[in-house]
N, C-alpha and C positions, 0 to 999 in steps of 0.2 A: 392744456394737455396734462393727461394725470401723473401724477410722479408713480414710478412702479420703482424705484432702485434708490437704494442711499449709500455710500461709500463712503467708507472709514479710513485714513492714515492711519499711523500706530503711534510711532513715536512724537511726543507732545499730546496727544489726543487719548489713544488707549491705555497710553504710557508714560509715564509720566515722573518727573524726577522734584517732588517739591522741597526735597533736602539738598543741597547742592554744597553742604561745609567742606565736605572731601574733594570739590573741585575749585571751595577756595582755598584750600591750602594746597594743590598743586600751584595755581596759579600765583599765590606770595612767592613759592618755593622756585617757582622757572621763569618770575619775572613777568608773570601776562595780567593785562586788566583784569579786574572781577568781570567775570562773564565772558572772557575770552578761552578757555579752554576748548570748550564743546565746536563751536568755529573753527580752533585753531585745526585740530586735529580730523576733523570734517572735509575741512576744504582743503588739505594737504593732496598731491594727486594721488596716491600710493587708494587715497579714501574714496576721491571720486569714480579711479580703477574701480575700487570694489563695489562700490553702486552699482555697477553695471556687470558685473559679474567675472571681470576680470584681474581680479588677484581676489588671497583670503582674507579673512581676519588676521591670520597672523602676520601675514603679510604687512597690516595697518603697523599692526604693532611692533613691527621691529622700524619702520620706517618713522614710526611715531618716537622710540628711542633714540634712532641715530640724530632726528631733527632737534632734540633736545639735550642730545648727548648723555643720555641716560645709562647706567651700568646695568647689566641685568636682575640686579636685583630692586632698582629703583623699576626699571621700566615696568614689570612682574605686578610691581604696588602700584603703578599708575595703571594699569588694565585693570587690575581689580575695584581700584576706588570709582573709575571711571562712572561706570553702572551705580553706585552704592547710593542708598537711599534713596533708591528709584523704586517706584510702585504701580499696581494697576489700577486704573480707572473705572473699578469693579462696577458703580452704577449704571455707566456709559456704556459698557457691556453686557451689563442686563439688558439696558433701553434697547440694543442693538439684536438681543437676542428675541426680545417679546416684538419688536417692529417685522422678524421674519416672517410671523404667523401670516403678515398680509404686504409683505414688500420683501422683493430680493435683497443683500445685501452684499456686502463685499469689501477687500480690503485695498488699498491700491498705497504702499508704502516704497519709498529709497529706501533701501536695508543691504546689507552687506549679506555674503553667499549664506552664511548658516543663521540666518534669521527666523527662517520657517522652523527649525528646529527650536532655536531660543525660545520663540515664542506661543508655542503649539499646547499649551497648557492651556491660555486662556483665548489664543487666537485662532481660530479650526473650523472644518466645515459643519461642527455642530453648531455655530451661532451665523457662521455668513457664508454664504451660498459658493463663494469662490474667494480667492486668497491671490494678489498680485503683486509679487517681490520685485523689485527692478532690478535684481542679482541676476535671479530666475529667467527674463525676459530681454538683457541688454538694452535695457530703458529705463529712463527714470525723467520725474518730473522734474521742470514742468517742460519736455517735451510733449506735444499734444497726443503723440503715436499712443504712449503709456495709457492715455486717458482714453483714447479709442477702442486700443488693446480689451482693456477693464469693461468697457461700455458692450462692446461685443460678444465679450464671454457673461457676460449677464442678458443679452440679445435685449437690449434699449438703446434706445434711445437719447441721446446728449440730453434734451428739453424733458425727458421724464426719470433724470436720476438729480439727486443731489449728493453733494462732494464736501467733506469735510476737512481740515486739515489747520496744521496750526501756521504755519507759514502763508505770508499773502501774498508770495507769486506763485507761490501751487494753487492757492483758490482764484488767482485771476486767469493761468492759465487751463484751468475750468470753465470758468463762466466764458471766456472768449469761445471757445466752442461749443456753447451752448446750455451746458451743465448748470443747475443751481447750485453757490455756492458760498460755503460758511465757512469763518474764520474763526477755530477753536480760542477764546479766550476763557470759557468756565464750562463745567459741568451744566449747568440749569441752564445758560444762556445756550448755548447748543440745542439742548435737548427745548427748550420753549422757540428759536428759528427753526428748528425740523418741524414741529408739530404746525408753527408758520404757515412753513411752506405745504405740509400734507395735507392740510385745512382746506388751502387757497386753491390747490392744484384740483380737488372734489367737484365736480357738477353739483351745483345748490339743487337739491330736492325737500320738498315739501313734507313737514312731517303727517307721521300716519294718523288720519281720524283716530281724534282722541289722545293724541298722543302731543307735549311741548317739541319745543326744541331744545335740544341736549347739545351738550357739547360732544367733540371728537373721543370714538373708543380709545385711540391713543391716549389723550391728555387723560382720561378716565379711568382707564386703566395700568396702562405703562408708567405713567408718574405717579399716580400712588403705591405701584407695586415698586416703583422702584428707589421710591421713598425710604424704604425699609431696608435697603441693601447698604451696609456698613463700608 
């Protein structure tokens, strides 16, 4: 079956935090593992609420205070650093914008209510066909609803989209319903399992009198142009 659809998460994937000093020096500063902030304040409920569109952001964050017992002026500096040294995923969004010329695309991310706003610089219907907040919709992965949700308003099929994401029970609750699916660990590794899979999914034809066989316009085109993107 041919893939028509590829789906993008945001955060880990489009977005990306490769400086994370400011969240060790929270974590020295409140007592948590290295690498325990980002979880801590995730899976607090006030966070999960907001996944699913029931309380705000700021809401996070005062709940995030009081769990820490933070004064407002600490708490204020920890919402700020939170995000700090996070970046986008500029190549990945190129690949994602050149892959629309001939496949739908789409976003299907857990994100808190004012997300679509946060992110609408680089995440919009100019590069994917449709945008799925789980604020927005009262779901979130990896419930399967979300992933049917996503699949539907892009009108595919589970077996003709692939799904990206950097957590492996959102990509396994993908592949359970049929979807192909990739576990964000790099930029190039991503981007060479998509071309993978849009390779594999093709009906082999024969090239035309006269003519070798070439490789995929994607890998041809999208990865050398996107080579070039800083």
């Amino acid at each position: 079956m041919p893939i028509r659809a590829v789906i993008f998460d945001v955060g880990g994937v489009l977005f990306h935090q490769p400086d994370k000093s400011r969240h060790r020096y929270w974590e020295e500063r409140l007592g948590l593992a290295v690498g325990a902030l980002g979880s801590t304040v995730w899976q607090l409920p006030i966070s999960q609420q907001a996944v699913v569109g029931l309380a705000s952001q700021a809401e996070v964050w005062a709940a995030v205070a009081s769990h820490f017992s933070l004064d407002p002026t600490a708490a204020t500096a920890l919402g700020e650093d939170y995000f700090s040294g996070a970046e986008w995923n500029v190549q990945l969004i190129e690949y994602a914008r050149l892959l629309r010329a001939r496949y739908k695309t789409g976003i299907l991310s857990n994100a808190w209510p004012e997300a679509r706003r946060a992110v609408q610089a680089w995440v919009n219907e100019e590069v994917f066909d449709d945008l799925v907040f789980s604020a927005e919709v009262g779901l979130a992965k990896p419930d399967r609803h979300i992933y049917e949700l996503a699949l539907d308003r892009l009108h595919v099929r589970p077996v003709e989209a692939i799904f990206i994401d950097d957590g492996q029970g959102n990509v396994e609750a993908a592949q359970a319903i049929g979807m192909a699916g990739i576990r964000f660990e790099t930029t190039e590794q991503t981007i060479t399992m998509i071309e993978q899979y849009l390779k594999a999914s093709r009906p082999a034809r024969p090239p035309l009198r006269g003519q070798g066989v070439s490789g995929t316009v994607e890998s041809k085109d999208a990865i050398e142009r996107i080579n070039h993107v800083g």
